[in-house]
DSSP file (Angstrom, degrees, kcal/mol; ACC not computed):
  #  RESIDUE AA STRUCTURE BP1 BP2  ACC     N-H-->O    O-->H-N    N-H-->O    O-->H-N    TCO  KAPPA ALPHA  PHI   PSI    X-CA   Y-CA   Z-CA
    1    1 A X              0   0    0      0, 0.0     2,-0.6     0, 0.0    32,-0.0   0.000 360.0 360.0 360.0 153.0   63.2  -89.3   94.7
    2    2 A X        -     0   0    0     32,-0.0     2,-0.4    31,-0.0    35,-0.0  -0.976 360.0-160.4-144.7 112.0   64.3  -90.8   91.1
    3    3 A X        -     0   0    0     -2,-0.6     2,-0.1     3,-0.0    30,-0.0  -0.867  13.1-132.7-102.3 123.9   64.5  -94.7   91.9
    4    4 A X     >  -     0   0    0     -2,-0.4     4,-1.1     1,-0.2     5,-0.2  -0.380  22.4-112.3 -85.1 159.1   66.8  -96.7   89.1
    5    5 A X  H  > S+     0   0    0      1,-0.2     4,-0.9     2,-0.2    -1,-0.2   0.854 115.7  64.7 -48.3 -37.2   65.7  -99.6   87.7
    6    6 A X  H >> S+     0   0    0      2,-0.2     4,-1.4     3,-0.1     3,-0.9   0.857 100.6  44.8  17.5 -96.9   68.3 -101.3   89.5
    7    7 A X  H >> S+     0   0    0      1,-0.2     3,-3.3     2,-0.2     4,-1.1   0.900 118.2  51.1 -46.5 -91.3   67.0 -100.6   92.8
    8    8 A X  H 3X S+     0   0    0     -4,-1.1     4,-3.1     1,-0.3    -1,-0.2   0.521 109.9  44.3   8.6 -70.1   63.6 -101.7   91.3
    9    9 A X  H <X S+     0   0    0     -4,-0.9     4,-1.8    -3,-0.9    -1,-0.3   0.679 107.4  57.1 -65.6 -40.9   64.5 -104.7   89.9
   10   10 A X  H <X S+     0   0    0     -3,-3.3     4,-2.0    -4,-1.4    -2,-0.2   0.968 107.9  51.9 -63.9 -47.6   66.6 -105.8   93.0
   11   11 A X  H >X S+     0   0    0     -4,-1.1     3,-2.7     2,-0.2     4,-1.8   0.989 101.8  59.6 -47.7 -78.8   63.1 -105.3   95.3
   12   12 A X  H >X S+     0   0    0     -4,-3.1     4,-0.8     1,-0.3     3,-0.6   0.754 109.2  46.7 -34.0 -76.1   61.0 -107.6   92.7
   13   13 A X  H 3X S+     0   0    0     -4,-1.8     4,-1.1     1,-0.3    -1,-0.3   0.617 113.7  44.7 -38.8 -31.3   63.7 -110.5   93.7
   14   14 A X  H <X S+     0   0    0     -3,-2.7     4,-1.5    -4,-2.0    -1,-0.3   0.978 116.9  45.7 -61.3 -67.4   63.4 -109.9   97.1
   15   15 A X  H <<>S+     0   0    0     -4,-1.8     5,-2.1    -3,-0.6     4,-0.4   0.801 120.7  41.5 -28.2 -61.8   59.6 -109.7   96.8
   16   16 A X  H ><5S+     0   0    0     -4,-0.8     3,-0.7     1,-0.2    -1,-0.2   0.843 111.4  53.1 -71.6 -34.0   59.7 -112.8   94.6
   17   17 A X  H 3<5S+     0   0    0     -4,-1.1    -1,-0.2    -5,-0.3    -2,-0.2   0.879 109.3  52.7 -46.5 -48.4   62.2 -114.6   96.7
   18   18 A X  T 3<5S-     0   0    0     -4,-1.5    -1,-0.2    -3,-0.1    -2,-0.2   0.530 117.9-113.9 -55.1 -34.5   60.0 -114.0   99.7
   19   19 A X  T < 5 +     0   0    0     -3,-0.7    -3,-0.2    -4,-0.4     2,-0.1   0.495  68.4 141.3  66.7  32.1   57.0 -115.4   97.9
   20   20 A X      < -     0   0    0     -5,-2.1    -1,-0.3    -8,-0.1     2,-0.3  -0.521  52.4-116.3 -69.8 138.2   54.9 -111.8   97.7
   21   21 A X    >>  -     0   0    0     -2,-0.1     3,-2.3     1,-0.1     4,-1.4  -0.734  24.0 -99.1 -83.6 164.9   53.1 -111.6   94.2
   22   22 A X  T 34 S+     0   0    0      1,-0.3    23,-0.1    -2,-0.3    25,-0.1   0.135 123.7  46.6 -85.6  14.0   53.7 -109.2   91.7
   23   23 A X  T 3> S+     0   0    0      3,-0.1     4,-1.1    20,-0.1    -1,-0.3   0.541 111.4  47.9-118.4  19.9   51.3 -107.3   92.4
   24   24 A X  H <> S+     0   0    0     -3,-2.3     4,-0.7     2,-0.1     5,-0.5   0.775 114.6  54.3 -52.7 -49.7   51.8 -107.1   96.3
   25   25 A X  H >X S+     0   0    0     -4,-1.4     4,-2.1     1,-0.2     3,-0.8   0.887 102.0  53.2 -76.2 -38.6   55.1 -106.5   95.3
   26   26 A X  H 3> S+     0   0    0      1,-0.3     4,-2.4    -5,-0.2    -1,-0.2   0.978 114.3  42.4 -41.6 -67.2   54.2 -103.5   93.0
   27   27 A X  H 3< S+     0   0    0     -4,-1.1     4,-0.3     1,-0.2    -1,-0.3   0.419 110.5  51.3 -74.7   9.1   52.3 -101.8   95.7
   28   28 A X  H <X S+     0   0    0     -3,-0.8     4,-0.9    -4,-0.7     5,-0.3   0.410 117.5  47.1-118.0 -33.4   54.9 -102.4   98.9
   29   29 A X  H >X S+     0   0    0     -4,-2.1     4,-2.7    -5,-0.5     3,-1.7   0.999 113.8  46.9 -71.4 -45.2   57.5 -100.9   96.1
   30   30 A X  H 3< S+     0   0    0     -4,-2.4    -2,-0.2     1,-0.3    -1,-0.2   0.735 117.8  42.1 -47.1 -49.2   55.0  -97.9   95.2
   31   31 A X  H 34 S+     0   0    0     -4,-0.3    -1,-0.3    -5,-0.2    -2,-0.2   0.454 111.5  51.6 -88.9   3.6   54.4  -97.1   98.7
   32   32 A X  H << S+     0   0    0     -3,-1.7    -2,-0.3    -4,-0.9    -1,-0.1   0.611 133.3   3.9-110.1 -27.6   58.1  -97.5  100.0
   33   33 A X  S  < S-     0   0    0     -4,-2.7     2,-0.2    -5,-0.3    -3,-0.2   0.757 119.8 -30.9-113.6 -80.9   59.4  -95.0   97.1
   34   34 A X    >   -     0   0    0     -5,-0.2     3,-2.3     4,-0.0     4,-0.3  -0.985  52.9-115.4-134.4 158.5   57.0  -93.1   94.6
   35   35 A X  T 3  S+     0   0    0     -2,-0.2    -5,-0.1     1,-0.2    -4,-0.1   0.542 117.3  44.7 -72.6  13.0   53.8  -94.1   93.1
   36   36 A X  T 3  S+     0   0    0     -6,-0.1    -1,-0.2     1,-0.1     3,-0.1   0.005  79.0 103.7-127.4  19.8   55.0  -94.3   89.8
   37   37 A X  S <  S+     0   0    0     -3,-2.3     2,-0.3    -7,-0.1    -2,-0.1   0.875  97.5   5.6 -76.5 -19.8   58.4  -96.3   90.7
   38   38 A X        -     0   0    0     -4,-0.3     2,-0.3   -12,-0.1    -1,-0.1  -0.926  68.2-142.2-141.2 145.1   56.8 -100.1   89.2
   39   39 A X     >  -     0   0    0     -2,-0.3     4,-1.8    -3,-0.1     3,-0.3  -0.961  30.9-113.2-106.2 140.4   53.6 -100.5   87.6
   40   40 A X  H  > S+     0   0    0     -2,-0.3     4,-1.4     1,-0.3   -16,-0.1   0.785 117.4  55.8 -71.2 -34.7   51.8 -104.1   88.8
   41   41 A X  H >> S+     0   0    0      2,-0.2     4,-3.1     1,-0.2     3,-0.9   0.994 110.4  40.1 -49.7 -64.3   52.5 -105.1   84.6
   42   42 A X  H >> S+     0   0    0     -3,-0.3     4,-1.7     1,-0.3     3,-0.8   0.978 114.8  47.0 -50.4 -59.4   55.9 -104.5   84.7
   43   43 A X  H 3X S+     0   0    0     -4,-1.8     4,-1.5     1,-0.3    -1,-0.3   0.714 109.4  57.6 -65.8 -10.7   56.6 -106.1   88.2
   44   44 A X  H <X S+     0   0    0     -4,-1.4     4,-2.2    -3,-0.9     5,-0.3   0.781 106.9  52.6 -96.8 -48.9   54.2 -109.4   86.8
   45   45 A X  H <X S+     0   0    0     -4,-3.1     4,-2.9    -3,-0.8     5,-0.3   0.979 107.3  53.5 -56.8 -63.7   57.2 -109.6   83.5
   46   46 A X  H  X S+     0   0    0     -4,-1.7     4,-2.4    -5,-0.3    -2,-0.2   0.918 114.2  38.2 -40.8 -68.8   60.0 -109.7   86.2
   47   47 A X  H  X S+     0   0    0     -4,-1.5     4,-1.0     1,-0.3    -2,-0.2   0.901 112.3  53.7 -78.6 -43.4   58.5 -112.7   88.1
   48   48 A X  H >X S+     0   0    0     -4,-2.2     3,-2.6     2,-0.2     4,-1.4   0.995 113.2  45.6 -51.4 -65.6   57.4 -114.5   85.1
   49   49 A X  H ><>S+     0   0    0     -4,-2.9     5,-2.1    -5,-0.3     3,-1.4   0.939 114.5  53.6 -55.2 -42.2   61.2 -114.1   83.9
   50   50 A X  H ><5S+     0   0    0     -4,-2.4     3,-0.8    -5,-0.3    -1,-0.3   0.617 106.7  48.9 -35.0 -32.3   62.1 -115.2   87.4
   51   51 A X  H <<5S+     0   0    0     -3,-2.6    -1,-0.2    -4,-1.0    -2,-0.2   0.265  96.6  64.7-107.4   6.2   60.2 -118.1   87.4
   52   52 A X  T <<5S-     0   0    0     -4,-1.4    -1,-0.2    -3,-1.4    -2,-0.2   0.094 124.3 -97.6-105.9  24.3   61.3 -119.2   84.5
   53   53 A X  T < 5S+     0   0    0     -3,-0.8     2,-1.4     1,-0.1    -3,-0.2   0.294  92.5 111.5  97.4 -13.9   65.2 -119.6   86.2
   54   54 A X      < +     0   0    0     -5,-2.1    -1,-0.1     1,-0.2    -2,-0.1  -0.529  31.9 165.1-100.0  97.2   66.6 -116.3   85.0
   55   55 A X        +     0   0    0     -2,-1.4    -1,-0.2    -5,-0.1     2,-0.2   0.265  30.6 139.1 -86.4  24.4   67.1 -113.9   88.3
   56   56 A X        -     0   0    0      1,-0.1    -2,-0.0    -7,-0.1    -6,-0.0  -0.582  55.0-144.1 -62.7 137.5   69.3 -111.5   86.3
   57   57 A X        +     0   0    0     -2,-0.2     2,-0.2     2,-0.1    -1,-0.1   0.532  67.8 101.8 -98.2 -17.7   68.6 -107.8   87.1
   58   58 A X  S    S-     0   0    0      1,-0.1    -2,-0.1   -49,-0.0     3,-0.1  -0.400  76.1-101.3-101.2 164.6   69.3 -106.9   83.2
   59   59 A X        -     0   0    0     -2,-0.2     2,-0.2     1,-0.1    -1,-0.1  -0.213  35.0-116.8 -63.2 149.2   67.6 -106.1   80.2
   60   60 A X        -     0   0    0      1,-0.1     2,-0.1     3,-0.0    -1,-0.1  -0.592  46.8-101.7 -73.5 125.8   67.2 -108.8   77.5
   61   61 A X        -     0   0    0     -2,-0.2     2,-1.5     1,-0.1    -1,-0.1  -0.364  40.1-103.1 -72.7 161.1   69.1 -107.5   74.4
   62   62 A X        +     0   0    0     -2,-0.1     2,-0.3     1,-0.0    -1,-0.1  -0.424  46.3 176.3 -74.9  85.1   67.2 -106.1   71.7
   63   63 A X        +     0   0    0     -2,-1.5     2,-0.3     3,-0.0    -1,-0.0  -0.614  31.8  42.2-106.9 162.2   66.7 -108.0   69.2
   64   64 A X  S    S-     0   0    0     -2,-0.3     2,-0.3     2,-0.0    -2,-0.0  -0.851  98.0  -9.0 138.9-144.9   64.7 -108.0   65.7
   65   65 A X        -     0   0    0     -2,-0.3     2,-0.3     1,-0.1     3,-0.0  -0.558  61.1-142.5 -71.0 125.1   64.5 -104.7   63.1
   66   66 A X        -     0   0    0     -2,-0.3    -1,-0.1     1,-0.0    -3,-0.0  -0.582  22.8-108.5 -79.8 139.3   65.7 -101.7   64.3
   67   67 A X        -     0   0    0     -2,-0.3     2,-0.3     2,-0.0    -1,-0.0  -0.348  26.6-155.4 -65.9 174.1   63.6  -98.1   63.2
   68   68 A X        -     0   0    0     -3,-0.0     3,-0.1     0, 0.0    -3,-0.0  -0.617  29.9-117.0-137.7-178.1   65.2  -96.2   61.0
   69   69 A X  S    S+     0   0    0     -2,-0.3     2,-0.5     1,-0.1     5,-0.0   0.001  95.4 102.5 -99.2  16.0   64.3  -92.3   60.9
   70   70 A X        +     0   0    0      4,-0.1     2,-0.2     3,-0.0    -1,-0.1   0.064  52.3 161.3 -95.2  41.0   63.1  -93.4   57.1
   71   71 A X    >>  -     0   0    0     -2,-0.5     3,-3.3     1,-0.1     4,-1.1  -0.465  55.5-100.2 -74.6 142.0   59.2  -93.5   58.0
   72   72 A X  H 3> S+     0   0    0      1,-0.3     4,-2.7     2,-0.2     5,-0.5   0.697 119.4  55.6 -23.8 -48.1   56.7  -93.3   55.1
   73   73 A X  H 34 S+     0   0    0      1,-0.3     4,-0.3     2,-0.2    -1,-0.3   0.893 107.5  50.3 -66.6 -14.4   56.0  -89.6   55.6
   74   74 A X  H <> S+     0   0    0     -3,-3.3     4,-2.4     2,-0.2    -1,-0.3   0.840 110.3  48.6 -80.3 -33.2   59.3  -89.0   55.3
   75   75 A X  H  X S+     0   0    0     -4,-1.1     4,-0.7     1,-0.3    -2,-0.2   0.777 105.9  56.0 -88.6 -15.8   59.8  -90.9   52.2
   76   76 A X  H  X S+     0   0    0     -4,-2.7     4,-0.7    -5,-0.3    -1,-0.3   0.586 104.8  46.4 -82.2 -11.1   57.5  -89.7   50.8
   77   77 A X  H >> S+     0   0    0     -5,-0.5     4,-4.1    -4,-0.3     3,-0.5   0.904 109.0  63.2 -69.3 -57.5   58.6  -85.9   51.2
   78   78 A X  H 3< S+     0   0    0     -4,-2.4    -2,-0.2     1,-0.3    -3,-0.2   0.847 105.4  42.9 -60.9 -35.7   61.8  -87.4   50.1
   79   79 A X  H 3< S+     0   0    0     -4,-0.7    -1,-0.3     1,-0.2    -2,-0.2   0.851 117.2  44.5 -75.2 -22.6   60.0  -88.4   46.5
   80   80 A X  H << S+     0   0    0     -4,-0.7    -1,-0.2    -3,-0.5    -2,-0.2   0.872  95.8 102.0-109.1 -26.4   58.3  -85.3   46.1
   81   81 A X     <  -     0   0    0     -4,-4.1     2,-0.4    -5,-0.1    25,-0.1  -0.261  59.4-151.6 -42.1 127.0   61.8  -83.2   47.2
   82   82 A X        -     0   0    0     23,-0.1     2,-1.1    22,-0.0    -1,-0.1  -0.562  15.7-134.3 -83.4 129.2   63.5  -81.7   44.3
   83   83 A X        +     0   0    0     -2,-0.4    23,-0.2     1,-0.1     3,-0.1  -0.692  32.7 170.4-106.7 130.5   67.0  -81.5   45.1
   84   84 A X        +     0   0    0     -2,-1.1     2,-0.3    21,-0.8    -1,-0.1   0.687  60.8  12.8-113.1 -21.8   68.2  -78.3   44.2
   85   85 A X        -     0   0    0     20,-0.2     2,-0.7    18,-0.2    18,-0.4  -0.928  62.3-153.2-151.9 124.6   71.7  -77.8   45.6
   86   86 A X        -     0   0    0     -2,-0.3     2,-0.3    -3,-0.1    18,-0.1  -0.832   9.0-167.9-104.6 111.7   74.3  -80.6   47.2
   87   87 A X        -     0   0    0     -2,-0.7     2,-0.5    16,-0.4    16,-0.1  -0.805  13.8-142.9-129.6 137.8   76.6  -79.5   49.5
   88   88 A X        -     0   0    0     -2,-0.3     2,-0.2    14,-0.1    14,-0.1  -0.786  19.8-157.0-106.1 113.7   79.5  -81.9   50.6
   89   89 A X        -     0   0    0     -2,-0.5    -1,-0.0    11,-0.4    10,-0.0  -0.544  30.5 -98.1 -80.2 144.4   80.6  -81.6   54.8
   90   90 A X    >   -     0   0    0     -2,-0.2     3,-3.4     1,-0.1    -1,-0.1  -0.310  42.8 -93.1 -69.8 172.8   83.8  -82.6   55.9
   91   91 A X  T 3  S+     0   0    0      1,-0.3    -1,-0.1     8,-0.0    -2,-0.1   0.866 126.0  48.1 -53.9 -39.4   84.1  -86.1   57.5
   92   92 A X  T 3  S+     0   0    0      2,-0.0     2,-0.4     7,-0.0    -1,-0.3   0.444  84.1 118.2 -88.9  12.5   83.6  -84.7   60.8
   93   93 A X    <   -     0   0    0     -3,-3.4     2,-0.4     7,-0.1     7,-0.3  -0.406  36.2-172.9 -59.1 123.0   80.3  -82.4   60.4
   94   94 A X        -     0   0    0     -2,-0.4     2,-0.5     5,-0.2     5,-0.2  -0.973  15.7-169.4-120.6 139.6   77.3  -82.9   62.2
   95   95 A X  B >  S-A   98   0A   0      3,-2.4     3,-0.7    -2,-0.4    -2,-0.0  -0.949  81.9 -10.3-115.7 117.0   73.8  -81.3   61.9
   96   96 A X  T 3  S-     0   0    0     -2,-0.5    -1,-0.1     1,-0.2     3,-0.1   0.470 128.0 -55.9  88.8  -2.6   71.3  -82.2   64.8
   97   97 A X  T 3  S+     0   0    0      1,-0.4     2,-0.4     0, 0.0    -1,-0.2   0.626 119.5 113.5  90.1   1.4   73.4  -84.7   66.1
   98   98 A X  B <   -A   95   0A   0     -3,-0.7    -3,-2.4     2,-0.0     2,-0.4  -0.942  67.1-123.6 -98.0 109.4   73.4  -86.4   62.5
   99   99 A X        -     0   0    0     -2,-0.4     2,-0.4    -5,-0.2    -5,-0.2  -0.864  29.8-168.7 -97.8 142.0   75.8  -86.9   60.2
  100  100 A X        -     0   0    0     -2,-0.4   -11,-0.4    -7,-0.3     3,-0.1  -0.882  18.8-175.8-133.8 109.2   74.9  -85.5   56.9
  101  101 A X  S    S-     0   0    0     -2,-0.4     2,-0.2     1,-0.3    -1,-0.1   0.554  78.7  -4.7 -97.9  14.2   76.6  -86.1   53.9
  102  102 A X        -     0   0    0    -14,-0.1     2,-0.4     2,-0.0    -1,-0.3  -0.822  69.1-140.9-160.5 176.9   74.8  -83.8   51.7
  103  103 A X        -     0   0    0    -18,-0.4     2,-0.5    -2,-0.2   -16,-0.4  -0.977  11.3-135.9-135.8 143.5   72.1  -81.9   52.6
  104  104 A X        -     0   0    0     -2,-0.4     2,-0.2   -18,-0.1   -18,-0.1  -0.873  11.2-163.1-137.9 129.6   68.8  -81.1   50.3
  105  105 A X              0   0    0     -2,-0.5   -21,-0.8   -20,-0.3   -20,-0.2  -0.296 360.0 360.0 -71.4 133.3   66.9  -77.7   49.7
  106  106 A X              0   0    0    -23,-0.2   -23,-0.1    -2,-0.2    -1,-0.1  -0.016 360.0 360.0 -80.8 360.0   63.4  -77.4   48.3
C-alpha cells in the first residue's frame, strides 16, 4: 500500500493531539500501514512543529540557494571543452527535458 504524506501527516496530529509521542506515534503508524510509512525522526520534526503552534499538514517553502546542474565537475569539463560547432534550436526545442540553446561537441 503507497501511504501519502497526507495521510501520514494527518495520523502524527491525531497521535499528537492524543498525547502519544513521536515515537509511539511512529510505530502505531508503521504497524497500521507499512514499515517504512514514518521514520521515529521524521514523526519527532512534525511534533516539534506542532508544539510550536503550527498544526498545518504542509511543507514549509523552500527557501535559501537553489542547485544548479553547474557542479564543479561539470565546470570543470566545461573549461577544458573546446567548443567546436554551435548549433542554434528553435524557441521550442528540448533535449533531455532541457532547453538548449546551443549545444557543444568535443
Amino acid at each position: 500500500m503507497d501511504i501519502s504524506k497526507e495521510l501520514v501527516r494527518g495520523c502524527l496530529l491525531y497521535d499528537f493531539k492524543v498525547g502519544l509521542s513521536a515515537a509511539a506515534s511512529s510505530r502505531r503508524i508503521c504497524q497500521a500501514f507499512e514499515d517504512s510509512a514514518v521514520n521515529e525522526r521524521t514523526a519527532r520534526h512534525w511534533f516539534q512543529k506542532f508544539r510550536s503552534g503550527d498544526l498545518s499538514l504542509c511543507d514549509k517553502t523552500q527557501t535559501g540557494r537553489h542547485r544548479t546542474w553547474m557542479t564543479k565537475p561539470c565546470r570543470r569539463l566545461l573549461r577544458r571543452t573546446e567548443v567546436k560547432r554551435v548549433v542554434n534550436l528553435p524557441d521550442n526545442s528540448t533535449l533531455q527535458g532541457k532547453r538548449l540553446d546551443f549545444i557543444c561537441t568535443t
